[in-house]
C-alpha positions in Angstrom: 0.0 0.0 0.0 1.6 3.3 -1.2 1.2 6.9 0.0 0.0 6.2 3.6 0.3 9.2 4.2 -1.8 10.9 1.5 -4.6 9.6 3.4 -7.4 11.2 5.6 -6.9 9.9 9.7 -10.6 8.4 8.6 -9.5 5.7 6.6 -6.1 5.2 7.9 -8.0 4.2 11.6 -10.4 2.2 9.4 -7.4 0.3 7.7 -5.5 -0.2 11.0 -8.6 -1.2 12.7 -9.6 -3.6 9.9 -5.8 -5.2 10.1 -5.9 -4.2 6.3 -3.0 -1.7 7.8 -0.5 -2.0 10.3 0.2 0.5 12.6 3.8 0.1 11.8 3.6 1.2 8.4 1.8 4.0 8.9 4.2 5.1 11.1 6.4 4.2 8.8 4.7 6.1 5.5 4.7 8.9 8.3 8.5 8.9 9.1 9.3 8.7 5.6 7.6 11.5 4.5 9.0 13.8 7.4 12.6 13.0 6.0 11.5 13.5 2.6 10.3 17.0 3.3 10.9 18.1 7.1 14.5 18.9 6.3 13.2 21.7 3.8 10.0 22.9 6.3 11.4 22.8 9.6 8.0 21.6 10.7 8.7 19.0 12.7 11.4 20.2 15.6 11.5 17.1 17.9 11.0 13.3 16.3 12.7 10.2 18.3 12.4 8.1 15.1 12.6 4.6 17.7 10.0 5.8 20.1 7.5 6.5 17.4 7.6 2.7 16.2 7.5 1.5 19.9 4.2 3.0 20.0 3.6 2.1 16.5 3.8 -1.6 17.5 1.9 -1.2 20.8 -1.6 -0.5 19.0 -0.6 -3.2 16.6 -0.2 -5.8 19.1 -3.4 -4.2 21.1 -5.2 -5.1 17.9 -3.9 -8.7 17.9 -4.9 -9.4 21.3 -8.5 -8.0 20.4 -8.5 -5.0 22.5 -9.7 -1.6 21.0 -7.1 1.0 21.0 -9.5 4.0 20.0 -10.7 6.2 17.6 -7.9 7.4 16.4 -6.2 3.4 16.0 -2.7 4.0 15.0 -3.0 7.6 12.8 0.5 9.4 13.2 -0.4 13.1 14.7 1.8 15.6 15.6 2.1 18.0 18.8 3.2 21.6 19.5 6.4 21.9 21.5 4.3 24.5 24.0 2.8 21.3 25.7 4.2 19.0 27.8 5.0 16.0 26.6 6.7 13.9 29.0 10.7 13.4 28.5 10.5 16.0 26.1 11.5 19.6 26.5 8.4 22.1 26.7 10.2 24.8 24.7 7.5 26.8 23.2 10.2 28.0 20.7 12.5 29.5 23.2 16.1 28.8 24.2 15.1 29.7 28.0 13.1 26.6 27.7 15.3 24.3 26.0 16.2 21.8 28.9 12.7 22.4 30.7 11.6 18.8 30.3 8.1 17.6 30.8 8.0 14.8 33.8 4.6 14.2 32.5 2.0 14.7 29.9 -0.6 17.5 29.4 -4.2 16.3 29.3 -4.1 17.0 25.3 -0.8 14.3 25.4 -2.5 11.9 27.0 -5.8 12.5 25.5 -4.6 11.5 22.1 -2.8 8.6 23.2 -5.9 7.3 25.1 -7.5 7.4 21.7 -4.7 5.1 20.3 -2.7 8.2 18.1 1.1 7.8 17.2 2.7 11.0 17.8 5.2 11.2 15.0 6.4 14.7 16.4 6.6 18.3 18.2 6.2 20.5 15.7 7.9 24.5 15.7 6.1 27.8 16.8 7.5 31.6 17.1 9.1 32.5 20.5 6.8 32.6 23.4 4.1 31.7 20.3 3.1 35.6 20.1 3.4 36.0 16.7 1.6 34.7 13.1 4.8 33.8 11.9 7.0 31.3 12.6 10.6 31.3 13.3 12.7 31.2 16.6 16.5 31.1 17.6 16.1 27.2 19.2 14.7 25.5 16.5 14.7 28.0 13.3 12.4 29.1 10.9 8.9 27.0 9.6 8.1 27.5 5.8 4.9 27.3 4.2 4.9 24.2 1.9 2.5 25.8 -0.4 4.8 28.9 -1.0 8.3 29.4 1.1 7.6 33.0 0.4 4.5 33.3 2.1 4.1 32.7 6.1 3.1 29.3 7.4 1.1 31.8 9.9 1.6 31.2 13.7 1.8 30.5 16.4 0.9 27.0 15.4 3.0 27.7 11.8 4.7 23.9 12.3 1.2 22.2 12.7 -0.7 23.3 9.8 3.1 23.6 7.9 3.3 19.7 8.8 -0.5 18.6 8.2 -0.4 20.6 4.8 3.0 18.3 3.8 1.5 15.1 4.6 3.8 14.9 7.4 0.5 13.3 10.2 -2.3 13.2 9.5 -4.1 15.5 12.3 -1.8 18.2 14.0 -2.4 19.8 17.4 -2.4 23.2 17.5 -3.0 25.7 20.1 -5.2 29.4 19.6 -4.8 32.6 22.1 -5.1 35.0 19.2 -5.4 33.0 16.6 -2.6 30.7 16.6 -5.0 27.4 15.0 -7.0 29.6 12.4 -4.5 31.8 11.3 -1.7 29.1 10.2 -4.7 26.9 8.9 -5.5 29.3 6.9 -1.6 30.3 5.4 -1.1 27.0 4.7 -4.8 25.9 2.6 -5.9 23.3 5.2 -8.7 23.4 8.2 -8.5 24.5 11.7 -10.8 24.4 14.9 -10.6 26.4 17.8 -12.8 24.7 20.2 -15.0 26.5 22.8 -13.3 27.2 25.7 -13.5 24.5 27.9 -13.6 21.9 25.4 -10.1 20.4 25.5 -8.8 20.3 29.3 -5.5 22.4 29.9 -2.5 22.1 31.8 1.3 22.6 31.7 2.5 21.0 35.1 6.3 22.1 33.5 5.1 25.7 33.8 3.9 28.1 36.3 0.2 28.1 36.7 -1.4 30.8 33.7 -2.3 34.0 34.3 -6.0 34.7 34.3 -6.6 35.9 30.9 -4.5 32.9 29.3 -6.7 30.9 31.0 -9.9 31.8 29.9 -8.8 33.2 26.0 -6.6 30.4 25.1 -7.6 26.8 23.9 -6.0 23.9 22.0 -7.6 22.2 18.8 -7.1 19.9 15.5 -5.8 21.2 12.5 -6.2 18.7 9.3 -6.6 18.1 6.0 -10.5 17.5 6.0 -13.5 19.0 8.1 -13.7 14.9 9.1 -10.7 14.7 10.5 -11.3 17.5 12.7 -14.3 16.2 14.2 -11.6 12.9 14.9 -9.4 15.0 16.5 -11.6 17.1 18.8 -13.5 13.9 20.2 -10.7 12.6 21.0 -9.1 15.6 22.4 -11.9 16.7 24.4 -11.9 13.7 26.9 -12.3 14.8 30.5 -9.2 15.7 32.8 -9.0 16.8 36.3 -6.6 18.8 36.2 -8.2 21.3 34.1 -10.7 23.5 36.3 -12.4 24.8 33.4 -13.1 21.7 31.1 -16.9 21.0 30.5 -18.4 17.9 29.9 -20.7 19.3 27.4 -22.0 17.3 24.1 -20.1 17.2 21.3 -24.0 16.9 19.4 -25.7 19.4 20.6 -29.5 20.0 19.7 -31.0 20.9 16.2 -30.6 24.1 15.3 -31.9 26.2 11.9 -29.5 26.1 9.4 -29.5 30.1 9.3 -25.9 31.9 8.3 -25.0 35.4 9.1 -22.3 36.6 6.7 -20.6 40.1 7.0 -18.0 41.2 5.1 -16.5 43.4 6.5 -16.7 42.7 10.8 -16.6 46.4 11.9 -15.3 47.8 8.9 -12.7 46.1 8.1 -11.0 46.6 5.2 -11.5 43.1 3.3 -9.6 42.4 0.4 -11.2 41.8 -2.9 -9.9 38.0 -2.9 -11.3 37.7 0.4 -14.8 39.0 -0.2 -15.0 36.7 -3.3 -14.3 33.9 -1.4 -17.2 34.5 1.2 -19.7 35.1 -1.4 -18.7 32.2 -3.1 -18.7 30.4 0.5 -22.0 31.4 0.9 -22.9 30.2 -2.4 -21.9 26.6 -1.6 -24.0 27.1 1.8 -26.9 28.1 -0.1 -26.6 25.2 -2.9 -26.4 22.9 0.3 -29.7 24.0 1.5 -28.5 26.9 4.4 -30.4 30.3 4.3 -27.0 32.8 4.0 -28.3 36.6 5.2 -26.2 39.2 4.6 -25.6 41.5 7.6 -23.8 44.5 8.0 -22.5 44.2 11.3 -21.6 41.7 14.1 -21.6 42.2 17.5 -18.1 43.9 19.0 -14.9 42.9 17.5 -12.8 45.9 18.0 -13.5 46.6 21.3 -13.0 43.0 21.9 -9.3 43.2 20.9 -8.4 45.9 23.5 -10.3 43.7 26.1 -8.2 40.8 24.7 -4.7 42.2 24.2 -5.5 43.5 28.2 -5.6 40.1 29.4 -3.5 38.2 27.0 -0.2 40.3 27.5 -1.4 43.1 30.6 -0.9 40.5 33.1 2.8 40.4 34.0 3.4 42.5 30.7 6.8 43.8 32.0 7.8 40.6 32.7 6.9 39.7 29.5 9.4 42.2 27.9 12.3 40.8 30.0 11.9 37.5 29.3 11.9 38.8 25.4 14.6 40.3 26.1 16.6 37.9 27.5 15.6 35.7 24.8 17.0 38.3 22.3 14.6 36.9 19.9 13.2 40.2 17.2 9.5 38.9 16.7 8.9 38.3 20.4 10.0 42.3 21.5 8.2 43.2 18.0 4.9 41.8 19.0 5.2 42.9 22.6 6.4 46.7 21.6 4.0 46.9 19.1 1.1 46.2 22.0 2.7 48.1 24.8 0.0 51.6 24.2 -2.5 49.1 25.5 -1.2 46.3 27.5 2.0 48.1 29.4 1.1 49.8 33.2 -2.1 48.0 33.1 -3.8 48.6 36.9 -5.8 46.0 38.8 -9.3 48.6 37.8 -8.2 47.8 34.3 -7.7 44.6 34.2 -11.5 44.2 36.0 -12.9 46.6 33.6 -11.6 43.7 30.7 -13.1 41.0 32.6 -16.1 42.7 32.7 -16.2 44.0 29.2 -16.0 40.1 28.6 -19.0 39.2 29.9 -21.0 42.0 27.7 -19.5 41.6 24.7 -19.8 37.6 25.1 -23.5 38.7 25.8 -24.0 40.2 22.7 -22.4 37.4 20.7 -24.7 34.9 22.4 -27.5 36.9 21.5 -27.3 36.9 17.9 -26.0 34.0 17.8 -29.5 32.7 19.0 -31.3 34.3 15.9 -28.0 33.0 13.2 -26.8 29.8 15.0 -23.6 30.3 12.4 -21.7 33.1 11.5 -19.6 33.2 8.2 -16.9 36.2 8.1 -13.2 36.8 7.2 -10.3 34.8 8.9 -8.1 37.7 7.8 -8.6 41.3 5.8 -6.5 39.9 2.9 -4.6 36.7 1.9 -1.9 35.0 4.0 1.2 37.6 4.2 4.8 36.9 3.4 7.4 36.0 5.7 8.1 38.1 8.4 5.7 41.1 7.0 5.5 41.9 10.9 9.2 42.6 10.6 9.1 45.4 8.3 8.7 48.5 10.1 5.7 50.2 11.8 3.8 50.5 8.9 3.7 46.7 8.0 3.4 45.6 11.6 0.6 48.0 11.9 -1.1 46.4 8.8 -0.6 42.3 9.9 -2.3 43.7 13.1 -5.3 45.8 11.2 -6.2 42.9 9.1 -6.2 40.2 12.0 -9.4 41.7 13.9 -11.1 38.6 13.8 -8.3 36.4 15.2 -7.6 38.6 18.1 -10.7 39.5 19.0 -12.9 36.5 19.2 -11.0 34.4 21.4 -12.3 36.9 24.0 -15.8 35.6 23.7 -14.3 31.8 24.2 -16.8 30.9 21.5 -15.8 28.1 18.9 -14.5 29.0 15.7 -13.3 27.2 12.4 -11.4 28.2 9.4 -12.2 26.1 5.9 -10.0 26.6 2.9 -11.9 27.1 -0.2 -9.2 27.7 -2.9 -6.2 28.9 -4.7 -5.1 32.8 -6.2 -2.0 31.6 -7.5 -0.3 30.0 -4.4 -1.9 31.7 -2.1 -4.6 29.7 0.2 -7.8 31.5 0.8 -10.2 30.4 3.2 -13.4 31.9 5.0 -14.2 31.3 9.0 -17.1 30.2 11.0 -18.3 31.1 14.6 -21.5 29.2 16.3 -22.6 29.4 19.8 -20.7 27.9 22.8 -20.1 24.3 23.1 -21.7 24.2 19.0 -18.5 23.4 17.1 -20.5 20.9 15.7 -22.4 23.9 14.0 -19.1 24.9 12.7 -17.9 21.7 11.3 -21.5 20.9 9.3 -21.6 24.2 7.3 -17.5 23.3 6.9 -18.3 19.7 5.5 -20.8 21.8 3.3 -18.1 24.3 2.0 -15.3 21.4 1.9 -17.7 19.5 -0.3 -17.3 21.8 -3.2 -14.1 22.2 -3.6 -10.4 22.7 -0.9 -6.7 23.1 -2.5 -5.3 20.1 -3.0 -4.5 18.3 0.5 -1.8 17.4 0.8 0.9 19.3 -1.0 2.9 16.7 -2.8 5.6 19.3 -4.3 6.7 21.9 -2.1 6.5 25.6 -3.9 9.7 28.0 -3.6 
């Protein structure tokens, strides 16, 4: 059987379950196309070659004694070297971090093995994972395998860089800002940021989070089909103690009118032509499914969500924040922390309440409208994915990457679910549209994506690598 690792994690669990497939050689197919490939992306940052086969063989002999190793029987994933992962070093991209090494898994870790994954690898992210670009001084720069000139977005750049190349077949990625949506996007495949709560938490090789890390960041499944991600979240989302604010909430959750809100332009923002085709055409594809598409206007808040945001996300410990950048010497990290210092530097313990509370009525306003559109289709970015290191460029560029990320930054305050689909090419670049439903209702988000993904995605995975 050739090309393994072409396949979606659907049929590879199918053919391993079936003993059509051996764990082993998908493990195998999976190794062999990280050498083929990894050594020009820079994906994959940590892979003990041995280890990987161990585990390989472990499903295969489960099988053989009859047991049932779990959903995800024998499918080669990858994970982001900001979780623990235990004998391995939690880096998250930073040579601070380099010999911090895990002592035990995070719930997402053990969450996938439980459902009988292979993890193949830890895959790259930018320094401290702050930026949509990614490149650090530990483990070096990620490439996009559609286009080396374009970014492989970030902070999860090595996940959707990895899933895109074939190399696993679902990729864990984690979203504070972004950091699942925005590299699905870059790189033309599909990525799910859960509602918060969804996928338990914790980093025992770190100091406990800070409060607004804890309730604005979330990890998810990036893949190569809308399937796959429903694969990945079930089996990520299994309960874990240690994580105070999982929910044991359906993954079903009742019927709901198949009624889509589309805007445009999210509180006038300035969408790119390319963009705004894509949505209509989106919507086009929801219509010819049978959805009702209304165009609206407006959405609740967005920019007054990112101030609330970028207030929790980097005004807790901000200072500290800067030093450790600092000591880190590490451009993109003191870029992306400068560039937010207006809002996020001196931030008092009044401010810092007024952002918790200006969560709760934006959230509010979300869940209300979402109760007349159950989904909402808008832009995952203003324009298409940027080039390297745009954020790099000076004031004017770094002010334009942050411009056209409004809905990145400022969703994730609301904790609400959230999925970027890739519709298409222009030229090498991916382009993609988003989708938000009501808490807990990813599965809202994944049927209007099967109903986009039916009619038509780049081609998944990239064979030839571009540039």
């Amino acid at each position: 059987m050739t090309d393994i690792w072409r396949m979606p994690a659907s049929r590879v669990a199918d053919l391993i379950r079936q003993r059509k497939l051996s764990a082993i050689e998908a493990a195998q197919a999976a190794l062999a196309r990280l050498d083929a490939v990894n050594p020009r992306l820079n994906a994959v940052v940590d892979c003990r070659p041995d280890e990987v086969l161990r585990r390989a063989g472990a499903i295969d002999a489960a099988l053989a004694r009859g047991d049932d190793p779990g959903a995800l029987a024998g499918v080669p994933v990858t994970v982001k070297v900001n979780i623990d992962q235990a004998g391995f070093a939690t880096t998250n991209g930073v040579t601070l971090q380099k010999d911090l090494i895990a002592s035990t898994n995070s719930p997402v870790v053990d969450s996938l093995l439980k459902a009988g994954a292979v993890i193949v690898g830890r895959t790259n992210t930018p320094a401290f994972s702050y930026r949509w670009f990614t490149g650090n001084k530990l483990h070096g720069a990620t490439l996009n395998p559609r286009d080396a000139a374009l970014t492989p977005g970030g902070s999860s750049g090595g996940a959707a860089s990895a899933v895109a190349a074939g190399i696993g077949h679902i990729a864990h990625g984690t979203d504070i800002a972004g950091s699942i949506r925005y590299p699905a996007y870059a790189c033309g495949v599909h990525g799910l940021r859960p509602t918060l709560g969804r996928i338990a938490a914790f980093n025992a090789a770190l100091p406990e989070r800070s409060i607004g890390g804890q309730i604005t960041a979330v990890s998810g499944p990036i893949a190569r089909t809308v399937h796959d991600l429903r694969l990945g979240l079930a089996a990520m989302a299994a309960p874990d103690a240690r994580d105070p604010w999982w929910c044991p909430a359906p993954l079903v959750g009742p019927a709901a009118p198949r009624i889509v809100a589309m805007c445009l332009r999210p509180d006038g923002l300035d969408t790119q032509p390319e963009v705004l085709k894509a949505l209509l055409d989106a919507a086009d594809r929801l219509r010819d499914a049978g959805w009702t598409v209304d165009e609206v206007d407006a959405l609740p808040p967005l920019r007054d969500a990112v101030e609330s945001q970028v207030t929790l996300w980097m005004g807790d410990g901000y200072e500290a924040m800067v030093k450790a950048a600092e000591r880190e010497g590490d451009a993109g990290a003191t870029t992306a922390l400068a560039g937010q210092a207006h809002i996020a530097r001196d931030i008092s313990a009044a401010q810092l309440s007024a952002a918790l509370v200006n969560r709760a009525t934006i959230t509010r306003q979300w869940q209300v409208f979402l109760a007349r559109y159950p989904v909402v289709l808008l832009p995952v970015c203003a324009e298409l994915p940027f080039t390297a290191n745009l954020d790099l460029q000076g004031d004017e560029a770094y002010a334009r990457v942050w411009q056209s990320q409004l809905t990145m930054i400022g969703l994730p305050l609301t904790g609400l679910p959230a999925l970027t689909v890739s519709t298409g090419m222009v030229g090498n670049c991916p382009v993609g549209v988003q989708l938000v439903a009501g808490r807990f209702r990813e599965d809202l988000c994944l049927a209007a994506g099967e109903a986009i993904e039916a009619r038509g995605t780049p081609p998944m995975p990239v064979v030839d690598l571009v540039g």
